[in-house]
GUTORDREN-864427 format. One record per atom (N, C-alpha, C): x negated, y, z negated; residue in one letter; residue number from 1; atom name. Coordinates in steps of 0.02 Angstrom, whole numbers, plus 50000, padded with zeros to 5 digits. Atoms other than C-alpha are relative to their C-alpha. Layout:
# residues N
sevex x->X; y->Y; z->Z; type->A; seq->NUM; atom->CA;
...
This chain:
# residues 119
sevex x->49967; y->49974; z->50058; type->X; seq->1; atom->N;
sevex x->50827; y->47309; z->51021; type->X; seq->1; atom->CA;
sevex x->49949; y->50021; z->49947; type->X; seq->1; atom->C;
sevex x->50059; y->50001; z->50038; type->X; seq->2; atom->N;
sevex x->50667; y->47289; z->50918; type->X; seq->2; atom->CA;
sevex x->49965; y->50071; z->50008; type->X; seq->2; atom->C;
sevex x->50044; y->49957; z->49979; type->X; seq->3; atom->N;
sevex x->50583; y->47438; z->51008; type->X; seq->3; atom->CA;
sevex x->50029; y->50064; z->49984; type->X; seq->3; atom->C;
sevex x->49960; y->49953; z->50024; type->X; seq->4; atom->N;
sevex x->50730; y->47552; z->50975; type->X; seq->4; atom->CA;
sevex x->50006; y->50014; z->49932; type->X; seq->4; atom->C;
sevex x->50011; y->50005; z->50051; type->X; seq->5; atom->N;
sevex x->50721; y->47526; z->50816; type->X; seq->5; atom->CA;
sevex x->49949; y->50036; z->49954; type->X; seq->5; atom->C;
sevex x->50082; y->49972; z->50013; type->X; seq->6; atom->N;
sevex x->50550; y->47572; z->50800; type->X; seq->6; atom->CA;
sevex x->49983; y->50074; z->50030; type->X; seq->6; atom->C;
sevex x->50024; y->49925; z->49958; type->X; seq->7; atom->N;
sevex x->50546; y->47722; z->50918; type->X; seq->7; atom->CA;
sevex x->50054; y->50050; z->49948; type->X; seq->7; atom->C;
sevex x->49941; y->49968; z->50039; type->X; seq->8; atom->N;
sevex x->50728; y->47788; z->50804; type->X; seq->8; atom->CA;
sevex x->49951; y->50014; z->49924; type->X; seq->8; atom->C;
sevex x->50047; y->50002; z->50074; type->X; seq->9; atom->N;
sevex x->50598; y->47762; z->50631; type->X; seq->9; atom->CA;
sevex x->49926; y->50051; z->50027; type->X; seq->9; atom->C;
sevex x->50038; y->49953; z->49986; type->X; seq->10; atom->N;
sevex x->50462; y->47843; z->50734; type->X; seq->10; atom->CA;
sevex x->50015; y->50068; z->49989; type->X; seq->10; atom->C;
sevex x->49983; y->49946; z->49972; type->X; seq->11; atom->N;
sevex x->50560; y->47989; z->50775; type->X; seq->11; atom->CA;
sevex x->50010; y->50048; z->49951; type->X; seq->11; atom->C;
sevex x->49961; y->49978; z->50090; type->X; seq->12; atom->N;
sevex x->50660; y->48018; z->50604; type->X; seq->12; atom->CA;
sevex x->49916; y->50003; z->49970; type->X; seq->12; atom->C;
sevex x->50055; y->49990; z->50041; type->X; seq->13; atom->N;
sevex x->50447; y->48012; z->50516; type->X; seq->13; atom->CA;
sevex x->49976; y->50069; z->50037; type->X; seq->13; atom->C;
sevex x->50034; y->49956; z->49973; type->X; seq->14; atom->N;
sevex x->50386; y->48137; z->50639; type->X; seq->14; atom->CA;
sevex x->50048; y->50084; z->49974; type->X; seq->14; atom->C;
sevex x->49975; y->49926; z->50010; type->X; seq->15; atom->N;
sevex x->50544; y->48274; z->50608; type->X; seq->15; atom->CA;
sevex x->49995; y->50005; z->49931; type->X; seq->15; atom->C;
sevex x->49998; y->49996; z->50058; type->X; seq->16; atom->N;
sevex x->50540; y->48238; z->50425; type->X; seq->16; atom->CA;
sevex x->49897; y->50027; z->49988; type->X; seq->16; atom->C;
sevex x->50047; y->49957; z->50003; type->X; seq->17; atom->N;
sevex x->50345; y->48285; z->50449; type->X; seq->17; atom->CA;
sevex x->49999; y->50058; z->49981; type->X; seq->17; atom->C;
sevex x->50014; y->49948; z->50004; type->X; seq->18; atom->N;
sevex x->50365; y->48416; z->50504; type->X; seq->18; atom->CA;
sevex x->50046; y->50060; z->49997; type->X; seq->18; atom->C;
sevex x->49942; y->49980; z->50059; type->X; seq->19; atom->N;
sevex x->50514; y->48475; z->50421; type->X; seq->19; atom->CA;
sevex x->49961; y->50041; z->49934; type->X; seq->19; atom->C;
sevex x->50028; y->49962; z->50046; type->X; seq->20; atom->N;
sevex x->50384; y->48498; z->50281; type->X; seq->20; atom->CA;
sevex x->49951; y->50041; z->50010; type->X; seq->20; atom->C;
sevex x->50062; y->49956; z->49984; type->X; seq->21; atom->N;
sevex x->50240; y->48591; z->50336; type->X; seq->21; atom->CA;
sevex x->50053; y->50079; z->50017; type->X; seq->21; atom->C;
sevex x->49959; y->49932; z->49985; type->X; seq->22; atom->N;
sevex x->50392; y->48733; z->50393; type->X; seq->22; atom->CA;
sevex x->50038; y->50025; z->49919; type->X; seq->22; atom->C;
sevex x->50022; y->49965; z->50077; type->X; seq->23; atom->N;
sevex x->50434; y->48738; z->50211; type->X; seq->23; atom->CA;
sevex x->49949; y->50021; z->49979; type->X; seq->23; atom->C;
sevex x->50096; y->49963; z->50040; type->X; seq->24; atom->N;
sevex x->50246; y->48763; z->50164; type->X; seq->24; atom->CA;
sevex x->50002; y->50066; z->50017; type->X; seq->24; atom->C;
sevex x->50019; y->49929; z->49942; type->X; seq->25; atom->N;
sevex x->50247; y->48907; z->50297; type->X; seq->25; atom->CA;
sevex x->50062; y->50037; z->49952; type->X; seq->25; atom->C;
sevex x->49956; y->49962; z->50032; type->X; seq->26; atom->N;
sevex x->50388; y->48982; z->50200; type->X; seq->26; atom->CA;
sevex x->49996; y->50018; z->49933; type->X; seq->26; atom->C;
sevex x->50001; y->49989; z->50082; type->X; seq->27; atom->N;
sevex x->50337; y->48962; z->50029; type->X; seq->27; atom->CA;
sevex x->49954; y->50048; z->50006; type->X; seq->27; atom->C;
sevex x->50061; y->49974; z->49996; type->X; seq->28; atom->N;
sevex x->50174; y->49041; z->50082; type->X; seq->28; atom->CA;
sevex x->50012; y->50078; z->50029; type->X; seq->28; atom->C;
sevex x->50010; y->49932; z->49993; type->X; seq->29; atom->N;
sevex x->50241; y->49198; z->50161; type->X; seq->29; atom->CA;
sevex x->50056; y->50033; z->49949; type->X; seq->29; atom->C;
sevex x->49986; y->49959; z->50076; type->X; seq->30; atom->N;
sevex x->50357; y->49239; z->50015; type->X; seq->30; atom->CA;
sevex x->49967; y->50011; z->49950; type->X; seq->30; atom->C;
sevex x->50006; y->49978; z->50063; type->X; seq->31; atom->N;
sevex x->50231; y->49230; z->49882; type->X; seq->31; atom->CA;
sevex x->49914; y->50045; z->50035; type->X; seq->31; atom->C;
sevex x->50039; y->49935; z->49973; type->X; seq->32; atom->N;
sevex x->50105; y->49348; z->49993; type->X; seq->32; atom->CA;
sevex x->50022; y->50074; z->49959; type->X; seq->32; atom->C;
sevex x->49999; y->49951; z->50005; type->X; seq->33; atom->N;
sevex x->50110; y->49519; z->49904; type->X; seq->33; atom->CA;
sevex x->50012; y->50058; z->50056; type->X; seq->33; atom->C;
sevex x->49975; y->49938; z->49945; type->X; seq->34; atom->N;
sevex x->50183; y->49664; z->50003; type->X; seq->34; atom->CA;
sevex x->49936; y->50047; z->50041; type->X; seq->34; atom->C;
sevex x->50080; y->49978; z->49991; type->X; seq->35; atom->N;
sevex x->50062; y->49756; z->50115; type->X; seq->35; atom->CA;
sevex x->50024; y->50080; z->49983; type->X; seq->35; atom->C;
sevex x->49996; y->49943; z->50023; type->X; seq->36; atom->N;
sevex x->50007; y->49908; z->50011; type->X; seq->36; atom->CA;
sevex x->49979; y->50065; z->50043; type->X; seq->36; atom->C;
sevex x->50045; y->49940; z->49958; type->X; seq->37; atom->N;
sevex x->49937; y->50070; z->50094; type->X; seq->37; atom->CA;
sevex x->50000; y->50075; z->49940; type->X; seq->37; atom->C;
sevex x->49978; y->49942; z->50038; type->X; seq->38; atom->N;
sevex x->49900; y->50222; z->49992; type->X; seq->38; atom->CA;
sevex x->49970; y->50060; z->50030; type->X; seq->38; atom->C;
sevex x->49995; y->49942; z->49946; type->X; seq->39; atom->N;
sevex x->49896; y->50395; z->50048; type->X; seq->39; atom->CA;
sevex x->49928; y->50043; z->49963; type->X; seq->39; atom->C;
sevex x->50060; y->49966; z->50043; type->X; seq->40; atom->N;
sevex x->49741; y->50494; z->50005; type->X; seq->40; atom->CA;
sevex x->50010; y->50084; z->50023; type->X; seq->40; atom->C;
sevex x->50008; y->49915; z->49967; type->X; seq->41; atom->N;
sevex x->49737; y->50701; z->50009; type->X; seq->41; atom->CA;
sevex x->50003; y->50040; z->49934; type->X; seq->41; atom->C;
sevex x->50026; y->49944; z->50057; type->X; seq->42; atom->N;
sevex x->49730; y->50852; z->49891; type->X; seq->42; atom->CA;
sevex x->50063; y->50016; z->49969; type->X; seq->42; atom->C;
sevex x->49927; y->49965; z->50050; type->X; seq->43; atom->N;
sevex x->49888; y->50898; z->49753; type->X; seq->43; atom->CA;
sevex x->49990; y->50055; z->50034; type->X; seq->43; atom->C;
sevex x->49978; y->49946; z->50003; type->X; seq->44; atom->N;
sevex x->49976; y->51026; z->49817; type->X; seq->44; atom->CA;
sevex x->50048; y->50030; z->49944; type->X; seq->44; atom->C;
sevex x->49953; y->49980; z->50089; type->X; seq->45; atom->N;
sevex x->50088; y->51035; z->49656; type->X; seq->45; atom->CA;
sevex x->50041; y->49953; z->49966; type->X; seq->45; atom->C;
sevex x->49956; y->50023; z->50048; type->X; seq->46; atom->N;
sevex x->50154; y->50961; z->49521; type->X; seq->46; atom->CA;
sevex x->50026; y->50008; z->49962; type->X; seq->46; atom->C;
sevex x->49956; y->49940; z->50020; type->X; seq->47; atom->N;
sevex x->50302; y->50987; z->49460; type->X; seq->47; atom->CA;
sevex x->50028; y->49933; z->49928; type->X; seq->47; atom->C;
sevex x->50007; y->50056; z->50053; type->X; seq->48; atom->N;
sevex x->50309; y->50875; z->49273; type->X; seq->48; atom->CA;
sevex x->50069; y->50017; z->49961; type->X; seq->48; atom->C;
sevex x->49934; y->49982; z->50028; type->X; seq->49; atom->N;
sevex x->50491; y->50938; z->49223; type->X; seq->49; atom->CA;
sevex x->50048; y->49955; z->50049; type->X; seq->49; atom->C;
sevex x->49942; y->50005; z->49965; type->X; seq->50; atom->N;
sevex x->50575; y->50875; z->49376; type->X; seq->50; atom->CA;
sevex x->49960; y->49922; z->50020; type->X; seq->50; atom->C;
sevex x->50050; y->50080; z->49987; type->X; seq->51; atom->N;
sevex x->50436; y->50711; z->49396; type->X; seq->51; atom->CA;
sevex x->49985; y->49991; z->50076; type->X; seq->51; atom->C;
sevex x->50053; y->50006; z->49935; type->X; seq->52; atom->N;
sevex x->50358; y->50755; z->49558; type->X; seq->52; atom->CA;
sevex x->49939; y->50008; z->50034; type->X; seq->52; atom->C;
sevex x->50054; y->49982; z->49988; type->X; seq->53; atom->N;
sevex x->50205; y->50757; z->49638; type->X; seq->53; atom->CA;
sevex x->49976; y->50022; z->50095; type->X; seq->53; atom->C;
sevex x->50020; y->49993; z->49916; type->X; seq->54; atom->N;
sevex x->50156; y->50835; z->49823; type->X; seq->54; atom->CA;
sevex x->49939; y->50003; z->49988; type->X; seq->54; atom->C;
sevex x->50062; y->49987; z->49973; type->X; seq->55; atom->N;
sevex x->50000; y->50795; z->49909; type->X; seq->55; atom->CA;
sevex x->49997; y->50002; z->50082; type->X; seq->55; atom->C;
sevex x->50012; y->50005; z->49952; type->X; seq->56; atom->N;
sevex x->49936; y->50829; z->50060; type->X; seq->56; atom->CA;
sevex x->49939; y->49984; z->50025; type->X; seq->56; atom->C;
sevex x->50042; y->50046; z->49962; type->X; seq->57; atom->N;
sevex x->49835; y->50754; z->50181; type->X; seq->57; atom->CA;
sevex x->50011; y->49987; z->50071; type->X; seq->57; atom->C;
sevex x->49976; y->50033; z->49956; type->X; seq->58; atom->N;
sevex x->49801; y->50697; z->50361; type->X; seq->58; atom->CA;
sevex x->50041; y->50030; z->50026; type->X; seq->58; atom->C;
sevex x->49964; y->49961; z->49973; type->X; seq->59; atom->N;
sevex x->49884; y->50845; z->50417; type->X; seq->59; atom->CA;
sevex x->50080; y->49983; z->49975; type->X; seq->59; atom->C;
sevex x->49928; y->50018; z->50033; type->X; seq->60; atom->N;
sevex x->50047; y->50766; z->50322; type->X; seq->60; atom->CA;
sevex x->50027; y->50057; z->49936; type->X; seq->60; atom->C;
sevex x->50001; y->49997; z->50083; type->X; seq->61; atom->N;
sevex x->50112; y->50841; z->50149; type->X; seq->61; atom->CA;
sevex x->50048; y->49956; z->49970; type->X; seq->61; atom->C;
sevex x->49956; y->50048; z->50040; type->X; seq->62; atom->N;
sevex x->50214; y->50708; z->50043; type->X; seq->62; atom->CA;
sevex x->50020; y->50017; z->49934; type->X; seq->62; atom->C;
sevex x->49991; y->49980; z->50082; type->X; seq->63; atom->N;
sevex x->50308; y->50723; z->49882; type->X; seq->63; atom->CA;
sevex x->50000; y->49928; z->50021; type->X; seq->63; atom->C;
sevex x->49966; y->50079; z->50047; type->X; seq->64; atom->N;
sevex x->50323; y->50562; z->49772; type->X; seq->64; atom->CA;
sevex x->50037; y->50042; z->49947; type->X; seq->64; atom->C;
sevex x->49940; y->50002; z->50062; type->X; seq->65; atom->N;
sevex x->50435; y->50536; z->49635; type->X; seq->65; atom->CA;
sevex x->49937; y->49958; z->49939; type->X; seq->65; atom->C;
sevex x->50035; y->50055; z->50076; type->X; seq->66; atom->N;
sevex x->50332; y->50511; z->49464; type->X; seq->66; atom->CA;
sevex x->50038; y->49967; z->49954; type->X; seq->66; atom->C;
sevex x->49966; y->50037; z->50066; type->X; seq->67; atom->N;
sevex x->50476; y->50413; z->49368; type->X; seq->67; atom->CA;
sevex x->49936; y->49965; z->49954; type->X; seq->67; atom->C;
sevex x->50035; y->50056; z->50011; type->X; seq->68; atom->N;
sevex x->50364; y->50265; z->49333; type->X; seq->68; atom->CA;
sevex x->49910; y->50019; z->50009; type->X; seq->68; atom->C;
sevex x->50084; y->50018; z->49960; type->X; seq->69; atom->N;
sevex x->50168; y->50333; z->49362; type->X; seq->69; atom->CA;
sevex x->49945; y->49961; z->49956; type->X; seq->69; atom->C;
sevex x->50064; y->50057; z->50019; type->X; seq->70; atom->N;
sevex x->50030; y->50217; z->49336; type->X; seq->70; atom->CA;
sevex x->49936; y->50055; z->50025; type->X; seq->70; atom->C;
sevex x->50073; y->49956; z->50015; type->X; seq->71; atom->N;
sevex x->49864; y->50334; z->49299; type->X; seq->71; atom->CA;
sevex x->49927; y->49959; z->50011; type->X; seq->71; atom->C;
sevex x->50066; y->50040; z->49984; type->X; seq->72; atom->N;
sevex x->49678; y->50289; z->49346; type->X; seq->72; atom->CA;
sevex x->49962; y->50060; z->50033; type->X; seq->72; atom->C;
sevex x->50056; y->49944; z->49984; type->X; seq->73; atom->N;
sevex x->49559; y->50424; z->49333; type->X; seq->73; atom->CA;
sevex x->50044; y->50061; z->49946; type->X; seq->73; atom->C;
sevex x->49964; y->49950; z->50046; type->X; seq->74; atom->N;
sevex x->49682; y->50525; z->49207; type->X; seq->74; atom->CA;
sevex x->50035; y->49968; z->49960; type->X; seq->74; atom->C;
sevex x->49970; y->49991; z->50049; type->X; seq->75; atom->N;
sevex x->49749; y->50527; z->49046; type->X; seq->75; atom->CA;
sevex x->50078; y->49978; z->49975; type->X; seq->75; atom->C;
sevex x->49944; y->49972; z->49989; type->X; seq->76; atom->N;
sevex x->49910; y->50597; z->49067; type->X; seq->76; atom->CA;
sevex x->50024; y->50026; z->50066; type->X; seq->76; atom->C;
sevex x->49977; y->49941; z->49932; type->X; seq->77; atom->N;
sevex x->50005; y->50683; z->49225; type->X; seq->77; atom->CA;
sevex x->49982; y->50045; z->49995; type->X; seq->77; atom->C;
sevex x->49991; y->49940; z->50026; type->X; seq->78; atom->N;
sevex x->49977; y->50842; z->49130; type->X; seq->78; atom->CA;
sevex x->49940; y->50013; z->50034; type->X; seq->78; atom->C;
sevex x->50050; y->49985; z->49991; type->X; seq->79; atom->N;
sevex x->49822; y->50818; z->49173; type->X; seq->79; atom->CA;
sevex x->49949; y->50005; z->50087; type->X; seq->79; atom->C;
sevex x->49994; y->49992; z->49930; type->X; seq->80; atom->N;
sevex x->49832; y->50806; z->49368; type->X; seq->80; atom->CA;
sevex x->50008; y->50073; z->50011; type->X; seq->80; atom->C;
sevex x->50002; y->49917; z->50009; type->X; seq->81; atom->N;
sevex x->49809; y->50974; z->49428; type->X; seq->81; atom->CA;
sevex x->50012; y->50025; z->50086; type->X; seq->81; atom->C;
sevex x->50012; y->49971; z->49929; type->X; seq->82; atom->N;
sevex x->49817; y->51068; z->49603; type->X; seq->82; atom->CA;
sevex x->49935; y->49991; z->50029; type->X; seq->82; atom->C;
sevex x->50109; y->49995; z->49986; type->X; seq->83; atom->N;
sevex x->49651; y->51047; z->49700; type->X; seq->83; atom->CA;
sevex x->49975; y->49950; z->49988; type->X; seq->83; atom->C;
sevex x->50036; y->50079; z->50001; type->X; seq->84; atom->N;
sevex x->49625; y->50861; z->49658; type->X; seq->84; atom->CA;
sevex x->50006; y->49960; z->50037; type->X; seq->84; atom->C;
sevex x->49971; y->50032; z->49933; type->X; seq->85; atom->N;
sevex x->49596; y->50739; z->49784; type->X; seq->85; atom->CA;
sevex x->50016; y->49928; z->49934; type->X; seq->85; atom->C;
sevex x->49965; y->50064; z->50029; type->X; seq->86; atom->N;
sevex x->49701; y->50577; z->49726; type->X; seq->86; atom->CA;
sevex x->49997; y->49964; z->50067; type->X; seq->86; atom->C;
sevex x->49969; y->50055; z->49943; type->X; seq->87; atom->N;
sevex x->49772; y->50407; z->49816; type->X; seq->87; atom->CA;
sevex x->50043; y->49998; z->49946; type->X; seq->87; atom->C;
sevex x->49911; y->50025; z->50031; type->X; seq->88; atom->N;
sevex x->49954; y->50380; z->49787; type->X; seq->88; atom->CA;
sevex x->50027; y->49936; z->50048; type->X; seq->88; atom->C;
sevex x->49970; y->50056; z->49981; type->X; seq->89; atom->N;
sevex x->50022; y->50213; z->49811; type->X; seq->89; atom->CA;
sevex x->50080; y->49993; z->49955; type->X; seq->89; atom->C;
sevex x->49946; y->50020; z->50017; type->X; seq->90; atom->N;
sevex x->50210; y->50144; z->49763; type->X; seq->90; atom->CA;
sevex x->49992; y->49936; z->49984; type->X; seq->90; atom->C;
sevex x->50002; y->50066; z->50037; type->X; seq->91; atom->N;
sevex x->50220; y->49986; z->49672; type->X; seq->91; atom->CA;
sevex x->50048; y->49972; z->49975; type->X; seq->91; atom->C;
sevex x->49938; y->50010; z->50026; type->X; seq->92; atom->N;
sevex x->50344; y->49884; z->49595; type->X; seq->92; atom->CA;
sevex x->50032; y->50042; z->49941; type->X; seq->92; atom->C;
sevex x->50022; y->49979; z->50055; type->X; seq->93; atom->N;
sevex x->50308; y->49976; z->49438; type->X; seq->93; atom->CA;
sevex x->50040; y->50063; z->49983; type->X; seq->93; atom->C;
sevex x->50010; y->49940; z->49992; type->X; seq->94; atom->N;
sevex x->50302; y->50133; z->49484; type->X; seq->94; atom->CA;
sevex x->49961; y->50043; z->50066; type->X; seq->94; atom->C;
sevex x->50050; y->49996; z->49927; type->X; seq->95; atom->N;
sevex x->50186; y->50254; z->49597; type->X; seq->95; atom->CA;
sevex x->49917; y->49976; z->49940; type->X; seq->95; atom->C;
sevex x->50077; y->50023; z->50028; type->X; seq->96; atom->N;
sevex x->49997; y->50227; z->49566; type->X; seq->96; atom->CA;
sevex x->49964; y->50058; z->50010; type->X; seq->96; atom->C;
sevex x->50033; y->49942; z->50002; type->X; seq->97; atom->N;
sevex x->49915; y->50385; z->49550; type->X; seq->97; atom->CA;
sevex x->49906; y->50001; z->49983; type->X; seq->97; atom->C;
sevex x->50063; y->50005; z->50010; type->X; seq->98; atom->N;
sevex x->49722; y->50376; z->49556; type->X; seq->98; atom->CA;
sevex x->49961; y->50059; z->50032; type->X; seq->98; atom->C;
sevex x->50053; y->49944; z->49970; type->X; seq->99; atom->N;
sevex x->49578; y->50504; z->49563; type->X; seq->99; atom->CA;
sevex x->49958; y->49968; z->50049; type->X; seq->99; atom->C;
sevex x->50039; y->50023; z->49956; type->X; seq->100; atom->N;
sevex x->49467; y->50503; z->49707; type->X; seq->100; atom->CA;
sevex x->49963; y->50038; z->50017; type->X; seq->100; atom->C;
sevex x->50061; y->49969; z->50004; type->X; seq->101; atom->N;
sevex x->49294; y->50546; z->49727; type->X; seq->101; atom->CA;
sevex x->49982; y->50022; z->50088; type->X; seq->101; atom->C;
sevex x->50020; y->49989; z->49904; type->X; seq->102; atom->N;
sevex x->49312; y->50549; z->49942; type->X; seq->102; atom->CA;
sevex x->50061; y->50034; z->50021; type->X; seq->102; atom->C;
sevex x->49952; y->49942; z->49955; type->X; seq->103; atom->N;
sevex x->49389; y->50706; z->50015; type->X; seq->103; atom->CA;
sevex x->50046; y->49969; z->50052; type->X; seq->103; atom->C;
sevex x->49956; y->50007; z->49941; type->X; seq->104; atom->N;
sevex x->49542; y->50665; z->50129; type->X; seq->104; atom->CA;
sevex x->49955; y->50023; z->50088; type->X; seq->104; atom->C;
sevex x->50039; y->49983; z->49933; type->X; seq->105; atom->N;
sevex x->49487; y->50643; z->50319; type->X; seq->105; atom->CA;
sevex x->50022; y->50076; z->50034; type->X; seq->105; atom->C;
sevex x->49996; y->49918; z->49992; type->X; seq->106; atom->N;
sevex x->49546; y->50815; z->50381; type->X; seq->106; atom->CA;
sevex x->49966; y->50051; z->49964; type->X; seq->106; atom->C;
sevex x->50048; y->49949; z->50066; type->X; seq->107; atom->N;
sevex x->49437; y->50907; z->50236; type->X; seq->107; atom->CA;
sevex x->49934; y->49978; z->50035; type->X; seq->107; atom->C;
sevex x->50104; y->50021; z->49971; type->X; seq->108; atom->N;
sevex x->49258; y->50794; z->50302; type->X; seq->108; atom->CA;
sevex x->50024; y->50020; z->50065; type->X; seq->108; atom->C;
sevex x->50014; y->49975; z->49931; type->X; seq->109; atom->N;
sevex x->49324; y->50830; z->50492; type->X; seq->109; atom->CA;
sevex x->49967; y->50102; z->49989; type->X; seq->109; atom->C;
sevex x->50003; y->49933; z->50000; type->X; seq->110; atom->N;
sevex x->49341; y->51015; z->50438; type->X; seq->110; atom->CA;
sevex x->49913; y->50007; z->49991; type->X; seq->110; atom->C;
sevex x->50091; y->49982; z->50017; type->X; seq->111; atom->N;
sevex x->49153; y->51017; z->50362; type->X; seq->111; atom->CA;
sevex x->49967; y->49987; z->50049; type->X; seq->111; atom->C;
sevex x->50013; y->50031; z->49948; type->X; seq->112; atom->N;
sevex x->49097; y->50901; z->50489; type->X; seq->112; atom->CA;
sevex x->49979; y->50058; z->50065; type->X; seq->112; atom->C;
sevex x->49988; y->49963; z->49930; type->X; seq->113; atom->N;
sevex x->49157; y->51035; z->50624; type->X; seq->113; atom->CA;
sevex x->49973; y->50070; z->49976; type->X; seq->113; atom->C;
sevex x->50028; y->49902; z->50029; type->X; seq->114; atom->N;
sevex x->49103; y->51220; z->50525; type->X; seq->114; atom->CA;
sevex x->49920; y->49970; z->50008; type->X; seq->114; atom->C;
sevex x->50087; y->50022; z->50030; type->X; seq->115; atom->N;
sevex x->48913; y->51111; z->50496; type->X; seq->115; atom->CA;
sevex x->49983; y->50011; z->50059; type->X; seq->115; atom->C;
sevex x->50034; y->50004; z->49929; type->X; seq->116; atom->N;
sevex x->48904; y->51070; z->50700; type->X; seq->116; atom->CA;
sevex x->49983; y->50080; z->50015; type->X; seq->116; atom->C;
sevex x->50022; y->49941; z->49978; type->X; seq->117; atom->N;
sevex x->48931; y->51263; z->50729; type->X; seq->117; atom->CA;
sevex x->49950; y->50052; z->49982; type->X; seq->117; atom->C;
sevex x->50038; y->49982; z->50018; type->X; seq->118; atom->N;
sevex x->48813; y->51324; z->50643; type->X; seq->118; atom->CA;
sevex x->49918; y->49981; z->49993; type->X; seq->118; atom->C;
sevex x->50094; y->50038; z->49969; type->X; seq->119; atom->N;
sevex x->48666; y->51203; z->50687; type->X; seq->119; atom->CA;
sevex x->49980; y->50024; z->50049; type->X; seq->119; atom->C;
C-alpha cells in the first residue's frame, strides 16, 4: 500500500513538472516578435493623394499602402521620389519606409552580367 502511495505522489510531481516547462514554451513563443522581412528595390511611383507607394524589385513590383509610414532616410513622403532604391517593411505601426544605399539584386546581377561581357 505504502509503495502505491509513493509511486501515485511520484507520478502527480513529475506531470505537474512538466506541466510547467509547457507553459514556459508558450509564454516564450508569444512574446517572440513576428518574423519581419523587408522588400528592397527601386520606386516605381508614388502616388501621395491616394497613400501609395510601388516598388520594384527581384523581378517583383509591389504597391504598399502608406496610411501609417514610418520614414528613415527622409523627411517627408514628398520627398521619396521615382528612382530611389528603398526597403519597405509593414509593422504594427505602419509600413517602414527606409532609404538604401545597396541596389536591389536584379540591378548588381544586371551590372554584374553587362561588366563580364565586356571583359
Amino acid at each position: 500500500m505504502m509503495k502505491w502511495k509513493l509511486f501515485i505522489i511520484v507520478v502527480l510531481l513529475a506531470h505537474i513538472a512538466f506541466m510547467a516547462t509547457g507553459f514556459a514554451q508558450e509564454q516564450q513563443k508569444t512574446s517572440k516578435p513576428a518574423n519581419k522581412t523587408a522588400f528592397t528595390g527601386v520606386v516605381v511611383r508614388v502616388d501621395v493623394a491616394v497613400k501609395i507607394i510601388t516598388i520594384k524589385g527581384g523581378g517583383r513590383q509591389i504597391t504598399f499602402d502608406m496610411t501609417n509610414p514610418v520614414l528613415k532616410g527622409y523627411k517627408q513622403i514628398t520627398d521619396v521620389k521615382a528612382g530611389d532604391t528603398v526597403s519597405a517593411m509593414y509593422t504594427t505601426d505602419g509600413i517602414k519606409i527606409a532609404k538604401s544605399a545597396v541596389k536591389p539584386l536584379s540591378a548588381r546581377w544586371k551590372y554584374l552580367s553587362l561588366k563580364r561581357e565586356y571583359l
